[in-house]
One Martini backbone bead per residue (centre of mass of N, CA, C, O) as a GRO file, in nm:
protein
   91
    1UNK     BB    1  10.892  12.540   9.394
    2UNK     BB    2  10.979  12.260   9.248
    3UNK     BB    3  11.049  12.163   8.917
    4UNK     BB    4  10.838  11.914   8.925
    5UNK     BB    5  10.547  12.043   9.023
    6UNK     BB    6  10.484  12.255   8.727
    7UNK     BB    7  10.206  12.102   8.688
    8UNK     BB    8  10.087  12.181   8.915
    9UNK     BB    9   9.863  12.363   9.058
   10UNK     BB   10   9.800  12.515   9.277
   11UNK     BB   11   9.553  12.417   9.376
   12UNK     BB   12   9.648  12.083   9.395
   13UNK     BB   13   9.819  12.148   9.610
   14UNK     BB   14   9.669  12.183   9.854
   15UNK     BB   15   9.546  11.911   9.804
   16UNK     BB   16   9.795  11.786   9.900
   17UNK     BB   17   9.851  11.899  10.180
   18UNK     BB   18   9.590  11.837  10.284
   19UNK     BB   19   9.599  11.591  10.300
   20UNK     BB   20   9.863  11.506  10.453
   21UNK     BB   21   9.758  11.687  10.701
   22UNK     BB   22   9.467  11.464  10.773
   23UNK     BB   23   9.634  11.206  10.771
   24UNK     BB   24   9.878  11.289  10.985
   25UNK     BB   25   9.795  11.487  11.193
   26UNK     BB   26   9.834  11.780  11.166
   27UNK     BB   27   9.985  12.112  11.131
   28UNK     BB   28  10.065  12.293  10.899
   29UNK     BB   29  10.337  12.394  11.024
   30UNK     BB   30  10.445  12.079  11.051
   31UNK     BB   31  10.455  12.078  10.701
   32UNK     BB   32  10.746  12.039  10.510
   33UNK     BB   33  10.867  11.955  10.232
   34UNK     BB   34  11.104  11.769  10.377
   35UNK     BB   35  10.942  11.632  10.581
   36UNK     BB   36  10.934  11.308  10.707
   37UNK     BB   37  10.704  11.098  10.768
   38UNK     BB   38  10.829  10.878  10.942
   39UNK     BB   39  11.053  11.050  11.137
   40UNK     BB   40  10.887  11.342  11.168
   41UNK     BB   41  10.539  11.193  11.173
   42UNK     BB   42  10.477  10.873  11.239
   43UNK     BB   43  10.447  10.739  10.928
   44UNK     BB   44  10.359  10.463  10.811
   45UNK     BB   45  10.192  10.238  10.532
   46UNK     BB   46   9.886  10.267  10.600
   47UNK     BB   47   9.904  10.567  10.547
   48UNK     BB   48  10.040  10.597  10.273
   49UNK     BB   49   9.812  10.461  10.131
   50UNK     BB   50   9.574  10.669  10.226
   51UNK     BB   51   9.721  10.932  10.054
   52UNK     BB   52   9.706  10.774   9.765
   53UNK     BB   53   9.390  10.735   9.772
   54UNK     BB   54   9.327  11.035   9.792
   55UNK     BB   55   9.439  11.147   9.576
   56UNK     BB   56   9.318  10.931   9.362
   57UNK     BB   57   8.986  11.077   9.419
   58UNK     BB   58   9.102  11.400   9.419
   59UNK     BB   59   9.237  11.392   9.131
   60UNK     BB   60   9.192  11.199   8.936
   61UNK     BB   61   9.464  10.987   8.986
   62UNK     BB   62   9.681  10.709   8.875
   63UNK     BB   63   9.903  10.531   9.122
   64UNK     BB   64  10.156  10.363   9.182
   65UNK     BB   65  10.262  10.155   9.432
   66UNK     BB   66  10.549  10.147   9.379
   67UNK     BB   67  10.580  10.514   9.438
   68UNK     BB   68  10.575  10.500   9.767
   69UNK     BB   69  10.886  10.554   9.811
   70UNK     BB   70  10.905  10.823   9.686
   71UNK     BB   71  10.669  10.945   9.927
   72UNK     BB   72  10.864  11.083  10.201
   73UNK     BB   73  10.758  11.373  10.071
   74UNK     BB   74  10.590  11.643   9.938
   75UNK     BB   75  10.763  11.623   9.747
   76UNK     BB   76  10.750  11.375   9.617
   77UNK     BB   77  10.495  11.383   9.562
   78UNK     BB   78  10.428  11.619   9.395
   79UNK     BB   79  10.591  11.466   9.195
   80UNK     BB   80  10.428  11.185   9.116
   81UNK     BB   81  10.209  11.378   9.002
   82UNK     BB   82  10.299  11.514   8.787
   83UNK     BB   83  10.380  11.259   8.613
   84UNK     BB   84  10.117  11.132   8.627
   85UNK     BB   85   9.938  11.358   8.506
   86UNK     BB   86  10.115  11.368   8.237
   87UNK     BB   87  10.059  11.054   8.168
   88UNK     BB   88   9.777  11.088   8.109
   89UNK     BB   89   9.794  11.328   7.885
   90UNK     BB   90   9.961  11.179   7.686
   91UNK     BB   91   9.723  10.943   7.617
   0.00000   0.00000   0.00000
């Protein structure tokens, strides 16, 4: 795992990958840290925003809309959720 991610628990990481796998209608192994959501999985705009919903939802964590351009695969996710989470906990 990236050490960007370091925050995240085991739990959240998986809860983060179901995320993206149910919303883009995957198969678990079509899924790799750094497979573009875009590119490798023809995902739009609209797809971007209901994983950014469904994570700040399922782990109750708030994400500006700005950091979706960062979002643009496993890895990305990981790592603004782990800031997010991180700046959560120092407020």
């Amino acid at each position: 795992m990236p050490r960007t991610a370091s925050a995240l628990t085991t739990e959240q990481d998986e809860i983060l990958r179901a995320i993206v796998i149910d919303v883009l209608e995957l198969e678990p192994e079509e899924l790799t840290d750094t497979s573009s959501f875009v590119d490798d999985h023809d995902a739009d705009s609209l797809l971007a925003i209901e994983i950014l919903a469904r994570i700040e939802k399922d782990l109750g964590v708030a994400i500006p809309q700005d950091d979706l351009t960062q979002m643009t695969n496993l890895d990305g996710v990981r790592s603004v959720v782990s800031r997010c989470l991180k700046e959560a906990a120092d407020v």
